[in-house]
PyMOL commands that place a pseudoatom at each C-alpha (Angstrom):
pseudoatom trace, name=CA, resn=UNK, resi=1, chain=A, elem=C, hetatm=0, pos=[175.564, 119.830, 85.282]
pseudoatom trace, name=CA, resn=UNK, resi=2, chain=A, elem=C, hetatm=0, pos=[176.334, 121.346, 88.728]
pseudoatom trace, name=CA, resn=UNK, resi=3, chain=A, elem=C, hetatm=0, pos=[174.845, 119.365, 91.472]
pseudoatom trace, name=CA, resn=UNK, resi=4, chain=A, elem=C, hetatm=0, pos=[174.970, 116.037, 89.453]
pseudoatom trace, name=CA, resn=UNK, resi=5, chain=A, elem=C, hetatm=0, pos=[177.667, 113.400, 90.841]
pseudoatom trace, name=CA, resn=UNK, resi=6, chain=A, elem=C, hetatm=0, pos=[179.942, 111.699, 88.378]
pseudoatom trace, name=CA, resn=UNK, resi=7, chain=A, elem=C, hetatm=0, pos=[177.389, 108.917, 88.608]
pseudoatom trace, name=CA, resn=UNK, resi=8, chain=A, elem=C, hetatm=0, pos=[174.479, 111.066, 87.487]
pseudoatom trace, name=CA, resn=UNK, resi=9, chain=A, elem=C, hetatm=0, pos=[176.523, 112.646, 84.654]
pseudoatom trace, name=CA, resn=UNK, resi=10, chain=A, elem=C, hetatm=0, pos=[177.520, 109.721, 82.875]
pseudoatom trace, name=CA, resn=UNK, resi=11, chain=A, elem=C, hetatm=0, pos=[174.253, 108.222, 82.790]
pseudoatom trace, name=CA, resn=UNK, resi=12, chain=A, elem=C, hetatm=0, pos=[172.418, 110.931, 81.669]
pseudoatom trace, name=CA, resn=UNK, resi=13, chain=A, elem=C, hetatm=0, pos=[174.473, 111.658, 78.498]
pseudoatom trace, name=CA, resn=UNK, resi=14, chain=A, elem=C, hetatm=0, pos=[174.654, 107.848, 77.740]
pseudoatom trace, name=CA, resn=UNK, resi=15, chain=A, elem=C, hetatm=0, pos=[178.533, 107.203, 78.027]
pseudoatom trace, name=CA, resn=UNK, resi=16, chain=A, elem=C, hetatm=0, pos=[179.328, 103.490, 80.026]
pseudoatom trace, name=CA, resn=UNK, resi=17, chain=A, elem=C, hetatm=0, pos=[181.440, 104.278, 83.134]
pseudoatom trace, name=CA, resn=UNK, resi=18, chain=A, elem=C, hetatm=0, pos=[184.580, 103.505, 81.297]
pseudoatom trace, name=CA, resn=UNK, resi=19, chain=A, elem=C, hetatm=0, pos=[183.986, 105.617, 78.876]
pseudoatom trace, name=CA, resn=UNK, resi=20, chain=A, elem=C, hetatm=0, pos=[183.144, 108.366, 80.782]
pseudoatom trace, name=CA, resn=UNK, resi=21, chain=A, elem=C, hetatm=0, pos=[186.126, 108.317, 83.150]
pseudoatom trace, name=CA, resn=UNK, resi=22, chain=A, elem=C, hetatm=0, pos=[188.957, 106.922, 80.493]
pseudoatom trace, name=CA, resn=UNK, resi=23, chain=A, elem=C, hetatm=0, pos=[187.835, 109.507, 77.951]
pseudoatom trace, name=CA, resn=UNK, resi=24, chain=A, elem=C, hetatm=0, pos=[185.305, 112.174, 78.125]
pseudoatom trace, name=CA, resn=UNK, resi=25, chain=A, elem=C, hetatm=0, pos=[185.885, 113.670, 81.720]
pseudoatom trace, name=CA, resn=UNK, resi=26, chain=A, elem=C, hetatm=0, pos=[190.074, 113.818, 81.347]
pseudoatom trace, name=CA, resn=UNK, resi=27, chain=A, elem=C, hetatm=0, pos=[189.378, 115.029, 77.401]
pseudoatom trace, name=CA, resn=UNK, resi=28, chain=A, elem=C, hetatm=0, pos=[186.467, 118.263, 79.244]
pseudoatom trace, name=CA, resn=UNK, resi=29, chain=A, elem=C, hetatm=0, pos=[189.100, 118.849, 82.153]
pseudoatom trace, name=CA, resn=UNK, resi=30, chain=A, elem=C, hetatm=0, pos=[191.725, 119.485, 79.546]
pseudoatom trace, name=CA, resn=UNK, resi=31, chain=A, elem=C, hetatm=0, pos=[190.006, 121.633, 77.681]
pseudoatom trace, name=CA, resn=UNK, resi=32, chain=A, elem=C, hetatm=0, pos=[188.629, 123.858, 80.318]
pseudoatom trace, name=CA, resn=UNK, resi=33, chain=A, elem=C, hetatm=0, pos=[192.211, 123.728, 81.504]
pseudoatom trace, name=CA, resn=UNK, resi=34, chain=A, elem=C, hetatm=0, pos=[193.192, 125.076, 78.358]
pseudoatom trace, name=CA, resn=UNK, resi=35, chain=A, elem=C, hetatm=0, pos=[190.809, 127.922, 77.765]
pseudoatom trace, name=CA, resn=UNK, resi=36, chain=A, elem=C, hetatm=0, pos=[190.872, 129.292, 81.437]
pseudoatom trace, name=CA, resn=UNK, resi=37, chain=A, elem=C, hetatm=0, pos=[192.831, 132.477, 80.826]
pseudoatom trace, name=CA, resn=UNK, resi=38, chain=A, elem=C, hetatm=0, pos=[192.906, 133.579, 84.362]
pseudoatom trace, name=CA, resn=UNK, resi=39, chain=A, elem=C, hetatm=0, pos=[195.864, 131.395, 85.545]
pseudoatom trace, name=CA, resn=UNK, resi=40, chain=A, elem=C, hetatm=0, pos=[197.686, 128.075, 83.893]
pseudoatom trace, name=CA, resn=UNK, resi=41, chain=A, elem=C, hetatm=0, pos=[195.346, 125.257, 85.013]
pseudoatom trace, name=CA, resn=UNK, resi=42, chain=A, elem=C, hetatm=0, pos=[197.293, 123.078, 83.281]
pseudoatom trace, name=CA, resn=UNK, resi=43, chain=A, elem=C, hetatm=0, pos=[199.560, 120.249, 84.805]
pseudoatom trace, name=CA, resn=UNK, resi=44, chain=A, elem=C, hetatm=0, pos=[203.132, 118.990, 83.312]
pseudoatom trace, name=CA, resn=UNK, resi=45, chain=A, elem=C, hetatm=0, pos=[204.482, 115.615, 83.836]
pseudoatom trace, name=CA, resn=UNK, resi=46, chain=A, elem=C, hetatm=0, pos=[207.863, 116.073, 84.447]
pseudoatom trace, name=CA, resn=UNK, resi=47, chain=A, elem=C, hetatm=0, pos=[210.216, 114.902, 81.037]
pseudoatom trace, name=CA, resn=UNK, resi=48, chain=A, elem=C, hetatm=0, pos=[213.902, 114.070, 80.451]
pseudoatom trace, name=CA, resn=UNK, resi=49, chain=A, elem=C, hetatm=0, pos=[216.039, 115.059, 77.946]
pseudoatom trace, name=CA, resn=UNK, resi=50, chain=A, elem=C, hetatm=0, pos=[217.030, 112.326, 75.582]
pseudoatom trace, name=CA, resn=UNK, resi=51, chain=A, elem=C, hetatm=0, pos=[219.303, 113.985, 73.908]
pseudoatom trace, name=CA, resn=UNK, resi=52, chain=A, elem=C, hetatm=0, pos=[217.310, 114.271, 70.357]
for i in range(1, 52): cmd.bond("trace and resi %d" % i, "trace and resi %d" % (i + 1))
show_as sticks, trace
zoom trace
């Protein structure tokens, strides 16, 4: 899919906009994220203890 805009993408595989961007592009970035072995890709939100 290299070359295609956001645009292009969603309407070729047949997702709505919404679904594309609330689900399927965060769910693909996370999981290349996650299998890239070169260097953590990965981004943490920053947590507080709660005590448990």
């Amino acid at each position: 899919m290299q070359g295609y805009s956001d645009t292009m993408c969603y309407m070729d595989i047949g997702y709505s906009k919404t679904q594309y961007f609330d689900r399927w592009k965060p769910l693909a970035m996370l999981q290349f994220a996650q299998s890239y072995y070169l260097e953590d890709l990965n981004i943490y939100q920053n947590q507080t203890q709660t005590g448990l």
